[in-house]
KENUZA-774031 format. One line per field, with one value per residue: residue number from 0; residue in three letters; x, y, z of N, C-alpha, C in turn. Coordinates in Angstrom, 1 decimal. Layout:
kevo <- NUM, ...
torkol <- ALA, ...
n.xx <- X, ...
n.yy <- Y, ...
n.zz <- Z, ...
ca.xx <- X, ...
ca.yy <- Y, ...
ca.zz <- Z, ...
c.xx <- X, ...
c.yy <- Y, ...
c.zz <- Z, ...
//
This chain:
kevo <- 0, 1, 2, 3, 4, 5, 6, 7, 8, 9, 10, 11, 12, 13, 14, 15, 16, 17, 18, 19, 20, 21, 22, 23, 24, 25, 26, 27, 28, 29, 30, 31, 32, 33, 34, 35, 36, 37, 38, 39, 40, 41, 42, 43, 44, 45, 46, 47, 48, 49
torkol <- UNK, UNK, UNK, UNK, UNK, UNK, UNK, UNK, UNK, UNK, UNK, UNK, UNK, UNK, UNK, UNK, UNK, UNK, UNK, UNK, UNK, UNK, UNK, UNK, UNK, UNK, UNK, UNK, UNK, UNK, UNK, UNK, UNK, UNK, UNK, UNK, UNK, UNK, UNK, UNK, UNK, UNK, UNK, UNK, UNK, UNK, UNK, UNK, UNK, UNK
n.xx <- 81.6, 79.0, 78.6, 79.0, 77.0, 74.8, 75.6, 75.5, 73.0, 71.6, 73.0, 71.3, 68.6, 68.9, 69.9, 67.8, 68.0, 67.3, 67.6, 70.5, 69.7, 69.2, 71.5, 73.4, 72.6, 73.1, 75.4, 76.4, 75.2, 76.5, 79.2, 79.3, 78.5, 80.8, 82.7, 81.9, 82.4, 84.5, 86.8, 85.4, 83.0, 80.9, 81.8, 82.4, 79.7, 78.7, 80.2, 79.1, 76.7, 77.3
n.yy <- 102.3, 102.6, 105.6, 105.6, 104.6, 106.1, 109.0, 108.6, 108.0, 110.2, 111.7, 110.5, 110.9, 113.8, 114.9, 113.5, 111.2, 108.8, 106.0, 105.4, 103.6, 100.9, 100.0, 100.3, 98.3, 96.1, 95.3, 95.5, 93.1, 91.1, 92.2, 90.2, 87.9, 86.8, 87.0, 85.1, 82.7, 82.2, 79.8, 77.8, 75.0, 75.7, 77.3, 75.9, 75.9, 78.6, 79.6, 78.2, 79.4, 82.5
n.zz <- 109.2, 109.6, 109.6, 106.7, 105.4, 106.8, 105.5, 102.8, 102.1, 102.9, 100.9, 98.8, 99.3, 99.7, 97.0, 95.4, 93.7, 93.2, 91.7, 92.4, 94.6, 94.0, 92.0, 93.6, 96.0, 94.2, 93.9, 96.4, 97.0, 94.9, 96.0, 98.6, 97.9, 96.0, 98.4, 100.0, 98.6, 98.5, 98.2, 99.0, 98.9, 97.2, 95.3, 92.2, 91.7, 91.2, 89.4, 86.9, 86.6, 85.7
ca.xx <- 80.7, 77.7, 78.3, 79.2, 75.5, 74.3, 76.2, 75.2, 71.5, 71.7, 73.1, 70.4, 67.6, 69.0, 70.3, 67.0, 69.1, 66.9, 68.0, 71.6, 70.1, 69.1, 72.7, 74.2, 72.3, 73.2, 76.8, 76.8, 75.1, 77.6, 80.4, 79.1, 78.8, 82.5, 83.7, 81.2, 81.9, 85.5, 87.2, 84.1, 82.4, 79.9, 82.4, 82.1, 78.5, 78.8, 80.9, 77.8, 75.6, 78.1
ca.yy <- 101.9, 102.8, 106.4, 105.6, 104.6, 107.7, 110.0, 107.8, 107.7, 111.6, 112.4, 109.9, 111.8, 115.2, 115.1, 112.8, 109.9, 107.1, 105.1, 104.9, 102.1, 99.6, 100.1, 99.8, 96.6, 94.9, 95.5, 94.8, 91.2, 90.9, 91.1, 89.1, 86.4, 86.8, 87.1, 84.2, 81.4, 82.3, 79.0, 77.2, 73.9, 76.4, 78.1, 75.8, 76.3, 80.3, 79.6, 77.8, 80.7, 83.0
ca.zz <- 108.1, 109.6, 108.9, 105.2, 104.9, 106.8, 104.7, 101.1, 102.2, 102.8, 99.5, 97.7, 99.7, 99.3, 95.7, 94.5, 92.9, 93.8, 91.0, 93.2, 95.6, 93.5, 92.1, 95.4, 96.8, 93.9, 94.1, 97.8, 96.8, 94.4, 96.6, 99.4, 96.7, 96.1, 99.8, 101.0, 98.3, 98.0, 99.1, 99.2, 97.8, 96.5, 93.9, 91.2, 91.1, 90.9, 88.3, 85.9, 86.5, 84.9
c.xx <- 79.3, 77.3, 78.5, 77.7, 74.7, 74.7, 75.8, 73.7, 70.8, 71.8, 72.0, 69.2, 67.6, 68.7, 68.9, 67.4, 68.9, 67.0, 69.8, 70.8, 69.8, 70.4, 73.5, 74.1, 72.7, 74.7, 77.4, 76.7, 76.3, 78.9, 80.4, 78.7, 80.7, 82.7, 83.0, 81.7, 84.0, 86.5, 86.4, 83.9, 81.5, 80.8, 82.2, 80.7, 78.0, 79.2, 79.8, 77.1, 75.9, 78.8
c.yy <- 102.5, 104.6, 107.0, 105.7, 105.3, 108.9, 109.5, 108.2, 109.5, 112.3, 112.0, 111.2, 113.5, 116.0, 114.0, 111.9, 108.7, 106.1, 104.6, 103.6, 101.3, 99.2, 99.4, 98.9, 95.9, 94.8, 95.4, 93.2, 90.8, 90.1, 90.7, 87.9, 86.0, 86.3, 85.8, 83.0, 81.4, 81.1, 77.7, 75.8, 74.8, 77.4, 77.6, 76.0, 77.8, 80.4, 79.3, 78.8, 81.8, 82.8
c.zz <- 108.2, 109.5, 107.3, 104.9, 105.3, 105.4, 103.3, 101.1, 102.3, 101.5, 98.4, 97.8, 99.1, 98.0, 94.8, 93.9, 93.6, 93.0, 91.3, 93.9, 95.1, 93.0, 92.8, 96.2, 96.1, 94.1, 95.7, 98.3, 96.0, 94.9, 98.0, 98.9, 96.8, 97.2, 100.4, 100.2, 97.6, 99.3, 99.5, 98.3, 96.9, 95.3, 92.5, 90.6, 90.7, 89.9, 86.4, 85.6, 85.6, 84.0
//
């Protein structure tokens, strides 16, 4: 993993495409929303928000 986000953070840098990480954090919150409330008392309330 931890060379996925070397190698990502290289290409933003290199290639200029600093409009990728905002992108990319939200979509990492995303799905640790998912994976954390999956199962949960807290699902039906995810559900209202959406």
């Amino acid at each position: 993993m931890t060379s996925f986000v070397r190698e990502f953070y290289t290409f933003v840098k290199v290639r200029r495409k600093f409009w990728l990480l905002p992108v990319f954090i939200l979509l990492l919150l995303f799905g640790a929303l998912i994976v954390m409330t999956q199962g949960t008392v807290v699902a039906p309330f995810i559900y209202t928000l959406f």
